[in-house]
BAROKE-211166 format. One record per atom (N, C-alpha, C, O): residue in three letters; x, y, z. Coordinates in pm, whole numbers, plus 50000, padded with zeros to 5 digits. Layout:
<pts>
AlaXYZ ...
</pts>
This chain:
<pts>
Unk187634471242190 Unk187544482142095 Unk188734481342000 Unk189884482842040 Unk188434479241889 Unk189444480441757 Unk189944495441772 Unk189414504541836 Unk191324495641684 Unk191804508841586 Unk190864515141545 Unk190664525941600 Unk190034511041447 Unk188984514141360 Unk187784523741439 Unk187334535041422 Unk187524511641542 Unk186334519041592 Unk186864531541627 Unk186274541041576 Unk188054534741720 Unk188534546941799 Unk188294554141687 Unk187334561741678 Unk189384551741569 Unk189654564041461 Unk187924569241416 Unk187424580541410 Unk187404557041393 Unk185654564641339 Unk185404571941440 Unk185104583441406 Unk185394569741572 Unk184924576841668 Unk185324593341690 Unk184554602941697 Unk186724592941698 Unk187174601941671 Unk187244611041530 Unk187384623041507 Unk187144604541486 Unk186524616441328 Unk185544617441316 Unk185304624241217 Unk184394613041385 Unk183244617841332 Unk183054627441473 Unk182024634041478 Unk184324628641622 Unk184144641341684 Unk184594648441628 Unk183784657741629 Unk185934652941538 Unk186044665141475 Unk185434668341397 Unk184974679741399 Unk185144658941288 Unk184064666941223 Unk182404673341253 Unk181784680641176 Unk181954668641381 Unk180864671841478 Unk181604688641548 Unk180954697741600 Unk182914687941529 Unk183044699141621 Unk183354707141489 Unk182844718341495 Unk184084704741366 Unk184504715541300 Unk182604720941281 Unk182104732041299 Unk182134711341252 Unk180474716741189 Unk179644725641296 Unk178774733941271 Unk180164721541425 Unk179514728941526 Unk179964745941545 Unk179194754341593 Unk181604749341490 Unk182284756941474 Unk182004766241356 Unk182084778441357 Unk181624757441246 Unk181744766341141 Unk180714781841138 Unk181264792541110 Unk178884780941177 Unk178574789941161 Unk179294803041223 Unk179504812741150 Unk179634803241348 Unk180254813941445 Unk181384815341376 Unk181514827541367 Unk182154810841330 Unk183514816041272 Unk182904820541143 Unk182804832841145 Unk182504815941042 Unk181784828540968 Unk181284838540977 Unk181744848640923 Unk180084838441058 Unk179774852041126 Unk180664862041166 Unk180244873441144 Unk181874861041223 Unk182494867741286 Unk183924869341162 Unk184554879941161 Unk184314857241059 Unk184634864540991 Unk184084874740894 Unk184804884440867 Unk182824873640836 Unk181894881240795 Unk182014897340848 Unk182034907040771 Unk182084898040969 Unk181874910741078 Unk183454917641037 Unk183774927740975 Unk184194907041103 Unk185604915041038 Unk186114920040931 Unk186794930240935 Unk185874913940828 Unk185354916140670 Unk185064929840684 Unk186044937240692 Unk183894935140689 Unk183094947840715 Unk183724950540790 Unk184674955440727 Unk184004951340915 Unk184964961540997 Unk185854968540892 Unk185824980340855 Unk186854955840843 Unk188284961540775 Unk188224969340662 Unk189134977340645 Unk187014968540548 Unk186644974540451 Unk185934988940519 Unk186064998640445 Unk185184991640652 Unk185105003240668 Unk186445013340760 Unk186695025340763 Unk186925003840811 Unk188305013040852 Unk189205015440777 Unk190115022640818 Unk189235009840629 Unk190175013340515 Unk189825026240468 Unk190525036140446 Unk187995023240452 Unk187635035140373 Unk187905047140400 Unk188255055340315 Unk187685050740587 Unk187305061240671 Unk188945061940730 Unk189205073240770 Unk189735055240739 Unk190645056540780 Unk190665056440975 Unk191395063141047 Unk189875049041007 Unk189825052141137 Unk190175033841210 Unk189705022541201 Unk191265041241281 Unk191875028541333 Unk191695026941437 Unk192705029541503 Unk190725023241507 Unk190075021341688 Unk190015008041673 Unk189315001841593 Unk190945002841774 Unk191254987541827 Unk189514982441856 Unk189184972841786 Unk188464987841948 Unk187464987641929 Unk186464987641851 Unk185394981841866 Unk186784993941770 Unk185454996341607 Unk185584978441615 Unk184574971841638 Unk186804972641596 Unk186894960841518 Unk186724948341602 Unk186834937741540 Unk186484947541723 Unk186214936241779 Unk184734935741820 Unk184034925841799 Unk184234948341887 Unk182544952541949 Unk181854947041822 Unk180694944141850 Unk182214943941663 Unk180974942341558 Unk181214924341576 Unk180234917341551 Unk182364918341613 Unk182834906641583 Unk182324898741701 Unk182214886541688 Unk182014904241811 Unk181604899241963 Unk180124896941920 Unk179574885941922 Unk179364912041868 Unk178084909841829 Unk177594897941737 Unk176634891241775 Unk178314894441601 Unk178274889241557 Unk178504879141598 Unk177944872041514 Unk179104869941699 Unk179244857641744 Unk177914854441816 Unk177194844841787 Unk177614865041932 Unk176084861542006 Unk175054859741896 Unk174104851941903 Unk175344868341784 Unk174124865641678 Unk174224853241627 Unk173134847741611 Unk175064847741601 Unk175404833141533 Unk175404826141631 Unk175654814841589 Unk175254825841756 Unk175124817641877 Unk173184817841909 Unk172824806441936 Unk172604822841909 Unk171144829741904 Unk170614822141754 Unk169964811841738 Unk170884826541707 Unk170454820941567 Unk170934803841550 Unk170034795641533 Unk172114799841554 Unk171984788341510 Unk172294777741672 Unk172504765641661 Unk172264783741789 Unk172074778141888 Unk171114765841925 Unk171504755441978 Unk169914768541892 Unk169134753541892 Unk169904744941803 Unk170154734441862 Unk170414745241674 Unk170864735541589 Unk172074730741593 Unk172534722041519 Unk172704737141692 Unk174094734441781 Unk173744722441887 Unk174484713341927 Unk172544724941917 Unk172574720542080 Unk171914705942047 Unk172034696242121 Unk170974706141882 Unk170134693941870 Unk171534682941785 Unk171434670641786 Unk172574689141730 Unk173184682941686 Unk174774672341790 Unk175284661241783 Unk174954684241871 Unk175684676741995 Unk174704664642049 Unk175034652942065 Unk173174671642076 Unk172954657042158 Unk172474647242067 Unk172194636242115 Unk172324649241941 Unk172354634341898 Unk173454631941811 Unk173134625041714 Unk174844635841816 Unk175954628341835 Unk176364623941942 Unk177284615841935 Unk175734628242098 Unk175894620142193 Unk174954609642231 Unk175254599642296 Unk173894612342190 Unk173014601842200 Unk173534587042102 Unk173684575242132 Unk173664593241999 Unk174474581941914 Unk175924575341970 Unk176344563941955 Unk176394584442025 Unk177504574642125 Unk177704566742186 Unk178574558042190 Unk176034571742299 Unk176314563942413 Unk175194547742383 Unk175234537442450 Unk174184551442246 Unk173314540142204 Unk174454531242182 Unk174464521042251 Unk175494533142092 Unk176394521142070 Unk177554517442138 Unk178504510742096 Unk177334523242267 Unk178464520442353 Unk178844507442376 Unk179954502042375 Unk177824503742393 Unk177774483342391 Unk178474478742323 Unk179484472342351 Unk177984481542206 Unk178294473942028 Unk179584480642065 Unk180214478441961 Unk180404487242142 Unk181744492442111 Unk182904479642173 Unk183734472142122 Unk182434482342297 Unk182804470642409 Unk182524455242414 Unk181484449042433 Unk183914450742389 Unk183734434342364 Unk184714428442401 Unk184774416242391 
</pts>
């Protein structure tokens, strides 16, 4: 196994993981967003208001883009382990 191969290997896992990451961290910044704009408005500062919409919002973005999470891990692992060969020499 070359330099090369490792480094491709390894960047195309972070970027498999930032992409796997990104919907849920939107969602949930999204949620916080709205939290903070309604506790400005109303003035109501409950440690709770602001995490219970951000929790929801993660299961929703987990539910929702969960199959396309799960089809995209396994065929970056499927693609792994097809060229495992071609890695090893």
């Amino acid at each position: 196994m070359t330099e090369e191969v490792i480094a491709g290997i390894g960047q195309r896992a972070i970027f498999v993981t930032l992409e796997l990451a990104a919907p849920v961290l939107v969602f949930a910044l999204l949620a916080g967003l709205v939290v903070s704009v309604f506790q400005a408005v109303t003035q109501i500062q409950e440690m709770t208001l602001a995490l219970v919409p951000k929790i929801l919002a993660v299961i929703l973005a987990l539910v929702v883009f969960g199959p396309w999470m799960m089809r995209t891990l396994v065929e970056f692992a499927r693609e792994l382990f097809m060229n495992l060969p071609n890695y090893v020499l």
